[in-house]
C-alpha positions as CSV (number, residue, x, y, z in Angstrom):
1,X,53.9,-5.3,-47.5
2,X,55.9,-8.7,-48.5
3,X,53.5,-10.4,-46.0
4,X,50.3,-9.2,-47.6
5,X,48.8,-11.4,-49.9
6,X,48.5,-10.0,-53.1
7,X,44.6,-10.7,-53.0
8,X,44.4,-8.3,-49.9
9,X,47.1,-6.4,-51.0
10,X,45.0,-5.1,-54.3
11,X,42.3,-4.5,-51.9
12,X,44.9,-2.1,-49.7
13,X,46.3,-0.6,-52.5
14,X,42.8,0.9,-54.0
15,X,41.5,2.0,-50.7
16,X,44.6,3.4,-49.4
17,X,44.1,7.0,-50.5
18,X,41.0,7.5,-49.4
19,X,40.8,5.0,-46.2
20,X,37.6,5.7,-44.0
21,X,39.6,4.6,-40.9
22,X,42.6,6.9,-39.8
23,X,44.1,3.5,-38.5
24,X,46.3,1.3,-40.1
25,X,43.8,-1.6,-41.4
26,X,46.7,-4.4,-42.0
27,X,47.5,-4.6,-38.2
28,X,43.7,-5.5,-37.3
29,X,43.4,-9.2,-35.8
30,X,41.2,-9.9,-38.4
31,X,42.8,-8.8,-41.7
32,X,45.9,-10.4,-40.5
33,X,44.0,-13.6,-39.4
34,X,42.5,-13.6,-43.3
35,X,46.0,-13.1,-44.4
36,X,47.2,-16.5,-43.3
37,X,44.0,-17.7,-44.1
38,X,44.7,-16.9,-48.1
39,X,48.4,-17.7,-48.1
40,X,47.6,-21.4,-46.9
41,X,45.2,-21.7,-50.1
42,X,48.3,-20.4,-52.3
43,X,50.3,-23.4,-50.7
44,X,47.5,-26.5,-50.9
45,X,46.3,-24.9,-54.2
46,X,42.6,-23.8,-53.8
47,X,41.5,-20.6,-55.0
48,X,42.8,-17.3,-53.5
49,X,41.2,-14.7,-55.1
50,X,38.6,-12.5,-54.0
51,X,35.7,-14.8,-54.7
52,X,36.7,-17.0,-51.6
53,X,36.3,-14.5,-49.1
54,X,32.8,-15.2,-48.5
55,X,33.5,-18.6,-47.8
56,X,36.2,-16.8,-44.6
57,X,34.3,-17.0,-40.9
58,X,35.1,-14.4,-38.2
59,X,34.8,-13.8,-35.2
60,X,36.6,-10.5,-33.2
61,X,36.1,-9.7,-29.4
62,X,37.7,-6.8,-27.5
63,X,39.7,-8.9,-24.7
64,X,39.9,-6.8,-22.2
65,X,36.2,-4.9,-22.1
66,X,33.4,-6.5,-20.6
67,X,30.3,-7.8,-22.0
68,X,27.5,-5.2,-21.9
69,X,25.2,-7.4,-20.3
70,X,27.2,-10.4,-18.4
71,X,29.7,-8.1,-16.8
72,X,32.3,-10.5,-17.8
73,X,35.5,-10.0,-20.2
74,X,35.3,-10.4,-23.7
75,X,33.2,-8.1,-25.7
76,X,32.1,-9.0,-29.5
77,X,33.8,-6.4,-31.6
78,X,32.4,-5.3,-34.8
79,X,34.6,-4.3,-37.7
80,X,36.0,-1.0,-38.2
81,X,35.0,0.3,-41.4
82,X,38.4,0.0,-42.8
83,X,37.9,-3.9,-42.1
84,X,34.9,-4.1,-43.1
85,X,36.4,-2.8,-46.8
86,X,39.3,-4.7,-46.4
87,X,37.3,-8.0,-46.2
88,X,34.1,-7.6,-48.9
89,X,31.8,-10.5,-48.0
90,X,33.1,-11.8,-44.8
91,X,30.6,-11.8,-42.2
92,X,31.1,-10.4,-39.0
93,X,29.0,-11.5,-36.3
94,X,29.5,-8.5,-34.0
95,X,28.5,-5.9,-37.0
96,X,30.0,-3.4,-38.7
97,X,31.0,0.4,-38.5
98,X,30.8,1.4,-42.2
99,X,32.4,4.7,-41.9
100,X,34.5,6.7,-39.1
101,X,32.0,9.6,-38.6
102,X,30.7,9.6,-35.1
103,X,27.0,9.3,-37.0
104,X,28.5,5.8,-38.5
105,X,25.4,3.0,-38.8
106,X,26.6,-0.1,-37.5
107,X,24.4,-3.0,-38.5
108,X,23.2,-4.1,-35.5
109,X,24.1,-7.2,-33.7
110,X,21.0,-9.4,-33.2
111,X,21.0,-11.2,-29.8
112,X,17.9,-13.8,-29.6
113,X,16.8,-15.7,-26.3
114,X,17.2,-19.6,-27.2
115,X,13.6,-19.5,-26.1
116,X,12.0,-17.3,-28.6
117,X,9.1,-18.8,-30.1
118,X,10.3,-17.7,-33.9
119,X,13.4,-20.1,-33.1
120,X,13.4,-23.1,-35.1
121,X,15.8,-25.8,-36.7
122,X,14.9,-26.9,-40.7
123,X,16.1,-30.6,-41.5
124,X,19.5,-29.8,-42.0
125,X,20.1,-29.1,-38.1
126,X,20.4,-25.5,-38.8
127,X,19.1,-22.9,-37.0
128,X,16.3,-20.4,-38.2
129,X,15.2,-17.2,-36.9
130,X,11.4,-15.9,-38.3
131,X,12.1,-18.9,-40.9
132,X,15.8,-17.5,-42.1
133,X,18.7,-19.0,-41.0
134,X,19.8,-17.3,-37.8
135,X,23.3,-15.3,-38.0
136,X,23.6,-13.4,-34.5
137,X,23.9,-14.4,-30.8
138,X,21.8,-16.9,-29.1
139,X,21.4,-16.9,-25.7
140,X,19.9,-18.8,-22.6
141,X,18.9,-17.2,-19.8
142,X,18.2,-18.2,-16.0
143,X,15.9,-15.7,-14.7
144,X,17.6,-12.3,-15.8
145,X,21.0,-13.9,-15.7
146,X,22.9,-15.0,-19.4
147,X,23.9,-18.9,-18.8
148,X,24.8,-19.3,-22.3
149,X,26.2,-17.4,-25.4
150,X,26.9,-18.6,-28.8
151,X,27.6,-17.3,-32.0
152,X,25.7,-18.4,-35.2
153,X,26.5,-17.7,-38.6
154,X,24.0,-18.9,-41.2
155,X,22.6,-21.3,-38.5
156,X,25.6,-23.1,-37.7
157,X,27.3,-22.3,-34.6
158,X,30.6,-20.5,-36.0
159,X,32.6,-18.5,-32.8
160,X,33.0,-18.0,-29.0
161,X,30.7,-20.3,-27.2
162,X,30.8,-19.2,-23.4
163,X,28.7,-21.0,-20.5
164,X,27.9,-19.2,-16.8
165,X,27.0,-20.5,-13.8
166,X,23.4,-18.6,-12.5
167,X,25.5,-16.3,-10.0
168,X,27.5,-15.0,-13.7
169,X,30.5,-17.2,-12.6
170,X,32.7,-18.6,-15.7
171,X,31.3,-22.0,-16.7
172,X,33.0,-22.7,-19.9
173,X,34.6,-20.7,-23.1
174,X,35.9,-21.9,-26.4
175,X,35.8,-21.6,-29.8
176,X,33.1,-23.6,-32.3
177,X,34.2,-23.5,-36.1
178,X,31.1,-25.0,-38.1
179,X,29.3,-26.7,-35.5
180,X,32.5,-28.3,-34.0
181,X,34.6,-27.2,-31.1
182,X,38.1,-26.1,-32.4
183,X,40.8,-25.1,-30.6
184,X,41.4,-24.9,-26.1
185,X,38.8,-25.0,-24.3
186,X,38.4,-24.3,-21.0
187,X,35.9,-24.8,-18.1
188,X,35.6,-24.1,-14.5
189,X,34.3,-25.2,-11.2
190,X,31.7,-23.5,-9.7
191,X,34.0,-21.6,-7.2
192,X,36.2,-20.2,-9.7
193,X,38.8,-23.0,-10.2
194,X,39.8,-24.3,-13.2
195,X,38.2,-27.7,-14.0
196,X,39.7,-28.5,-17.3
197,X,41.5,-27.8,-20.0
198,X,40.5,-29.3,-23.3
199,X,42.0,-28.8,-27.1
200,X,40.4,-30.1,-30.0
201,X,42.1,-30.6,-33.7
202,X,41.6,-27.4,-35.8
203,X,41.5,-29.6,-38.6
204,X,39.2,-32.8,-37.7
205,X,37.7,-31.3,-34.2
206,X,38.4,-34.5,-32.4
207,X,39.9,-34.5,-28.9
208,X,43.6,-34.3,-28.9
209,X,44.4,-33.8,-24.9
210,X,42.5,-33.3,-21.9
211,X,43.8,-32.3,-18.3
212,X,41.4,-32.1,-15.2
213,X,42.0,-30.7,-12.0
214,X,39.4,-30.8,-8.9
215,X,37.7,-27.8,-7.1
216,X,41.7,-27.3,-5.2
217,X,43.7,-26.9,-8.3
218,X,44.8,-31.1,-7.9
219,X,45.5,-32.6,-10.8
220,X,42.9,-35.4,-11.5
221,X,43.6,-36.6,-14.9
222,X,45.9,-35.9,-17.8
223,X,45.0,-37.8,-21.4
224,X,46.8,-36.7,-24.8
225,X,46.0,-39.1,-27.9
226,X,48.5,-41.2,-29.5
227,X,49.6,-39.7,-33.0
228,X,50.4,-42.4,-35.2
């Protein structure tokens, strides 16, 4: 418990007892990810309590499952209902099991085809859904096939954002963190080879390197930007 920030670790502490989840909640991706999050604002000073939670974005998939509807790996993975306790007012994109019993609601996660005439964007670039901004999965088809998924949390794009080719090949997959690509991402030729490799700066989502390889695996170009 040393690790555990004391904001989480009140939150632990009072729902210990009587957990809904038989599982240990403090070894979910999720809570620990949250954990860092708080201890960073105890070291640069902004607040750490319980208010700022809200202000935390998530985004969990199951790794090694496949999508229900591309057939490829990564599913989105709702909370448990321990985590979804553990972290009041953090949104999870995926939903939500509220309690353990087999009869447990999760809210549902709304997937909405890019196309949808209730799709909209107000004049801040966000995206609306029925005239509310969209939090959910937005997807483009070609013909029955899912070419694009992303991840939206009050219309900003917040989460995985993958690409397909039309035969469900792996296009591209990476991580968007308020509208911005954060993080590796990667994307591949059309016959299954890797194309590039790209990583962005968590902190100012600008390019930092780059390395691209042809259709044979051959190195085409390498680029990392000067520090300094």
């Amino acid at each position: 418990m040393e690790r555990v920030h004391p904001t989480l670790r009140a939150i632990y502490e009072e729902m210990a007892p009587n957990k809904p989840h038989p599982d240990q909640p403090l070894g979910h991706a999720e809570v620990k990810a949250t954990n860092e999050l708080l201890w960073a604002r105890t070291r640069l000073g902004p607040p750490d309590d319980v208010s700022v939670l809200k202000e935390i974005r998530t985004s969990v998939e199951f790794p090694f499952m496949k999508d229900r509807e591309t057939g490829t790996i990564g599913r989105g993975a709702p909370f448990c209902s321990n985590c979804y306790h553990m972290l009041p007012g953090v949104p999870s994109p995926h939903g939500r099991f509220t309690g353990y019993e087999l009869d447990s609601v999760m809210n549902s996660v709304r997937r909405v085809d890019a196309d949808d005439p209730d799709v909209d964007i107000d004049m801040g670039h966000r995206t609306l859904y029925r005239g509310e901004l969209f939090t959910g999965e937005m997807a483009e088809y070609q013909g029955e096939q899912v070419v694009c998924l992303d991840v939206y949390l009050d219309g900003i794009r917040n989460g995985l954002s993958q690409m397909w080719y039309p035969d469900g090949t792996p296009k591209l997959r990476g991580n968007v963190v308020n509208g911005s690509a954060s993080g590796e991402f990667l994307e591949w030729h059309p016959n299954g080879a890797l194309k590039s490799r790209k990583f962005f700066d968590d902190n100012i989502y600008s390019l930092k390197e780059e390395t691209v390889w042809d259709e044979h695996g051959d190195l085409v170009r390498e680029w990392r930007r000067e520090e300094g």
